[in-house]
N, C-alpha and C positions, 0 to 999 in steps of 0.2 A: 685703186688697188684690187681691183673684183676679180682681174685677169691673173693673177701673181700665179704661180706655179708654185712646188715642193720643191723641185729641181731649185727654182732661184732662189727661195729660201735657202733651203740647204749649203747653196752654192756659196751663197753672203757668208753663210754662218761657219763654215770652213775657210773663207776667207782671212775672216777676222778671226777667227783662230792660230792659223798659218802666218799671218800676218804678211803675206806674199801671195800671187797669183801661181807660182811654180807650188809651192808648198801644197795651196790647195787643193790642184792640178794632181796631186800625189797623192792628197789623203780620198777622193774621190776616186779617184782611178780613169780619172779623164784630163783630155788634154787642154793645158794653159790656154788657147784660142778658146775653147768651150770655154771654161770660166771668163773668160772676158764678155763672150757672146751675155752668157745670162747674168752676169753684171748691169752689162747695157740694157736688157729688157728689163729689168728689174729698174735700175733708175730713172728710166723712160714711165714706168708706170705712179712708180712715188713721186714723179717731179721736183726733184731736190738731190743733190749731191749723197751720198750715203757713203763713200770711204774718200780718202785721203791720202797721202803719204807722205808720210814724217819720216824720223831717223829711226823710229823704232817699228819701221815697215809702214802697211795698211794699217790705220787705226778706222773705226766708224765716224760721223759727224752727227752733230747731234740726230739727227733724221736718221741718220744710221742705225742708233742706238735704239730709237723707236720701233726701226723695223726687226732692231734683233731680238728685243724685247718679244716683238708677238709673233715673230718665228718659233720661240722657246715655250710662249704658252700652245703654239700649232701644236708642235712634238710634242707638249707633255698634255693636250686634250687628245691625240691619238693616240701614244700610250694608254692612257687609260681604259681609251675605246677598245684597242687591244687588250688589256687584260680585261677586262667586260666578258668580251665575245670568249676567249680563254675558257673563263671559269664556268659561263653556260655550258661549254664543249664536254667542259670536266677533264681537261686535260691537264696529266702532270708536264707532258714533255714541253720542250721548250728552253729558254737558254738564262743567263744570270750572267749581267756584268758586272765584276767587282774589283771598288778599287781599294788599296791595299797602302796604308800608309807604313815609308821604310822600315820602320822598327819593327812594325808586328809581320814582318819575312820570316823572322824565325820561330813563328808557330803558323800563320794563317794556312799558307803553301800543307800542312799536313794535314789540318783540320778540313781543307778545300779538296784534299785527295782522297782523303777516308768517305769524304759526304759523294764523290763522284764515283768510289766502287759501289756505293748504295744505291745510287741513283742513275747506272750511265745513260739513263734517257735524256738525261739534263746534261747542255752543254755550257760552260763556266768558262766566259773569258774575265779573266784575270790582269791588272795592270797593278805595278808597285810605283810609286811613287815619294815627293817629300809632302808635307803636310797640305803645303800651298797648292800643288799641283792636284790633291785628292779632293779638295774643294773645291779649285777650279771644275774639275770630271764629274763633281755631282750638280753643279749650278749651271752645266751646259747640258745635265742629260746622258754626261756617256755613261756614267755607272745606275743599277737599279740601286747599288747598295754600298757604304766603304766600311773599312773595320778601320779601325783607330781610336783614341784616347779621347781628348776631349773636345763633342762635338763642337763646330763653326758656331761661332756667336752670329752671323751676318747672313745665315740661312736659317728658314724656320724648318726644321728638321725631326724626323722624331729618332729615339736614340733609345736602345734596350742593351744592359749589362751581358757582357759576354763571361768576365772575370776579373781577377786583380795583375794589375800592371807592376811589380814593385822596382823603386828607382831607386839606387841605392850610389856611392863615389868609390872608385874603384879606382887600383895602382900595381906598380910591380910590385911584384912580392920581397924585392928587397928594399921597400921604401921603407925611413925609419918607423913611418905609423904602421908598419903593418904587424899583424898582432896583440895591439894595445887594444884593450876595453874601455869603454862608456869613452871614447875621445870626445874632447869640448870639440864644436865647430870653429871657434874663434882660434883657434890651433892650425888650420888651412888659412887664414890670412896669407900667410909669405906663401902659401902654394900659389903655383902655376896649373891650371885651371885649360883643358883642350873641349872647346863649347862647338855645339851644331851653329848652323847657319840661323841667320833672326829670321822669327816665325817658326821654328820647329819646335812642337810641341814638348822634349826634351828641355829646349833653353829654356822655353818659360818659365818650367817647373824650376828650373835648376835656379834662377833668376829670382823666382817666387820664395825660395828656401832659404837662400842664402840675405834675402833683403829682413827676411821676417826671426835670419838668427844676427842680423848686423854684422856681416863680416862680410869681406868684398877681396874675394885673391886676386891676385890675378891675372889676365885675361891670356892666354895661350894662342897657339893656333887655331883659325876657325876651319871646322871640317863640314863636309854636309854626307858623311858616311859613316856611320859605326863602325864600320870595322876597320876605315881608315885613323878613328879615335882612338880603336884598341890598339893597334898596330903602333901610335906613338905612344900608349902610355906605356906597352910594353919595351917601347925604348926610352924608359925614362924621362921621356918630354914632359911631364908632368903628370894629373891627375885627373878624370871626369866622372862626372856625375852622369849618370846612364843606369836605360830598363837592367833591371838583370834578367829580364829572360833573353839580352842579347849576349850574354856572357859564360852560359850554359858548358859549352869547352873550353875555355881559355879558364874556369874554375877549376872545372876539374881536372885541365892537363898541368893545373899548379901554374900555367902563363901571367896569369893577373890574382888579386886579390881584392877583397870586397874590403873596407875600412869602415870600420865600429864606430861611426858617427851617430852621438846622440841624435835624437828625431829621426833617423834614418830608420827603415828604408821608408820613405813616399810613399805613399799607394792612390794608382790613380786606377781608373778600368778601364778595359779594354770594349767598345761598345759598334755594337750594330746600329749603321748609322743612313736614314735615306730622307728624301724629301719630305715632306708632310703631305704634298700637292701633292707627291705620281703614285698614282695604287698600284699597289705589286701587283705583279704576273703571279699565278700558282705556282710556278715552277721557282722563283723568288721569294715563296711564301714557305714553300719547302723550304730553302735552305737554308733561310732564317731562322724555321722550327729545328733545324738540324745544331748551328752554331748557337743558339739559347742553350738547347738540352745538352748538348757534349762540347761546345767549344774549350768549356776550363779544363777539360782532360788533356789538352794539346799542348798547355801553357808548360813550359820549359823551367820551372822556376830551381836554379841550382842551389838547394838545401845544403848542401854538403858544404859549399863555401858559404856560408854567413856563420864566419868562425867568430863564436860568441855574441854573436845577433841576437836576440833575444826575441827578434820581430814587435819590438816597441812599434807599430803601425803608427805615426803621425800623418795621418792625412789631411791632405792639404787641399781646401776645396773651392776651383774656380769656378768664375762666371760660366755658364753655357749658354 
C-alpha cells in the first residue's frame, strides 16, 4: 500500500458514500471512467476485493472497510497538520463547515449570519440536515463542527452548551385541551400523536416523556419535517410534541397552541458539537467563541404562547 494516492483514497471514500460510481463521478467533479480508473489502482495495490454491489448500491468488504477506516485517519492527521501550520501563520481567515441538525434552522441560519457580518474573512458552508445524516457529516469529516441537542453516543465527541432547547405538545387552538391548566398527561391517552421519523432526536425525547409519565397515545402520521407536523396539526390531525423554538409564528399568529402539560416543557440544549480527534482551524475556533458568547441571544423562544406555563423546567437527562 506504500504507493496509494489521496486521489484513490478520496475516490473510495466518495464512493462508498455515493454508493454508485455515477454519484461519485459527481461529488468529485470528475468523470465515472476516472473513478473506475482509481478503483482499479487502488485494489491492485491492497490485493483484495474492497467494494461490492448489493441492492443497496456499492457497499465496502471487509478490506474495504479497513481501507476506509485509515483513509479517515489520513484526513483527519492532515487536518490537523493544517490547522498546525494555520495557527503558527496567526491566521484568522479561512473557512468552517457546519452541519446544522433540522430543527435548530430556525435559529442557527441567524446566529451563522450575524457571526459572518463580524467576520466576513471567514467563509461558512453550511448543510442542514436530519439527526442521522449530521452524524454521518461529522464521522466522515465533512463538517468541523454540528449544532444540535443531544450529542452521538457512538462518536467520542466534545460538546459545549449553546442554550436551552424547550419541547413542549402543541395543537389547534380549537382543540378541547386548549386553555386548560396543570392538564394530567394521562389525558393524551385517546390523543393521536403526529411523531418525526426513528432516530430523530425529537422522537426520542418525546418517547422518553411519555414512557416515564405511563401513557402511550396514539401513533399518527410519521413526518421527518416540522413544518410538515405543524401544517397537520394545524389541520386537526392530531397533536405533537415539538422544540418550541420551531413554533415561534404559528404562536404568535394564534395558528397553533402550546398545551399545559404537567412536566412540560422538556428542556434539552442546544450544543456545539465536533470530534475529540480533529483540532480546530482558528477560524473554527472563532466561531465557536462567537456561538458560546451570543448563540442564546438567537434562540426564538415564543413567551407569549406558554399561556399559563409556569415553566415547571422537568428536565429530562440522556445518555451522551
Amino acid at each position: 500500500m506504500r504507493n496509494v494516492t489521496m486521489k484513490q483514497l478520496r475516490t473510495f471514500a466518495a464512493l462508498v458514500k455515493a454508493g454508485s460510481v455515477t454519484g461519485a463521478a459527481q461529488s468529485l467533479n470528475i468523470t465515472p471512467p476516472a473513478v473506475t480508473l482509481q478503483m482499479q489502482l487502488l485494489q491492485e495495490q491492497a490485493g483484495l476485493p474492497l467494494i461490492e454491489r448489493t441492492s443497496a448500491g456499492m457497499t465496502p468488504t471487509d478490506a474495504g472497510r479497513e481501507v476506509l477506516a485509515a483513509a479517515e485517519r489520513v484526513a483527519a492527521v492532515l487536518s490537523e497538520c493544517e490547522a498546525g501550520l494555520a495557527e503558527l501563520a496567526g491566521s484568522q481567515r479561512g473557512t468552517a463547515s457546519v452541519g446544522i441538525v433540522s430543527t435548530a434552522k430556525y435559529f442557527a441560519p441567524r446566529a451563522l449570519a450575524a457571526f459572518a457580518r463580524q467576520h466576513p474573512e471567514i467563509t461558512l458552508h453550511l448543510t442542514v440536515g436530519n439527526r442521522s445524516e449530521i452524524i454521518a457529516g461529522l464521522r466522515q469529516l465533512d463538517f468541523d463542527i454540528a449544532i444540535m441537542g443531544r450529542p452521538p453516543e457512538e462518536l467520542e465527541v466534545e460538546a459545549t452548551v449553546i442554550g436551552e432547547n424547550p419541547h413542549v405538545i402543541i395543537a389547534a387552538p380549537d382543540h378541547p385541551l386548549a386553555g386548560r391548566r396543570a392538564i394530567d398527561p394521562a389525558l393524551l391517552a385517546g390523543e393521536t400523536m403526529m411523531v418525526r421519523e426513528p432516530g430523530s432526536g425529537t422522537r426520542s425525547l418525546m418517547e422518553r416523556f411519555f414512557a416515564d409519565a405511563r401513557v402511550a397515545p396514539r401513533r399518527g402520521m410519521q413526518m421527518s419535517s416540522n413544518e410538515t407536523i405543524k401544517q397537520a396539526v394545524m389541520a386537526g390531525l392530531g397533536i405533537a410534541f415539538i422544540s418550541g423554538h420551531t413554533i415561534e409564528a404559528e404562536i404568535a399568529s394564534g395558528r397553533l397552541t402550546m398545551l399545559d402539560i404537567v412536566g412540560l416543557p422538556v428542556i434539552r440544549q442546544w450544543m456545539i458539537v465536533h470530534l475529540r480527534q480533529r483540532r480546530l482551524m482558528p477560524a473554527v475556533k472563532t466561531l465557536c467563541r462567537f456561538l458560546i458568547d451570543h448563540g442564546e441571544t438567537f434562540l426564538p423562544v415564543p413567551r407569549t404562547g406558554f399561556q399559563g406555563i409556569d415553566r415547571r423546567f422537568a428536565e429530562i437527562d440522556l445518555p451522551h
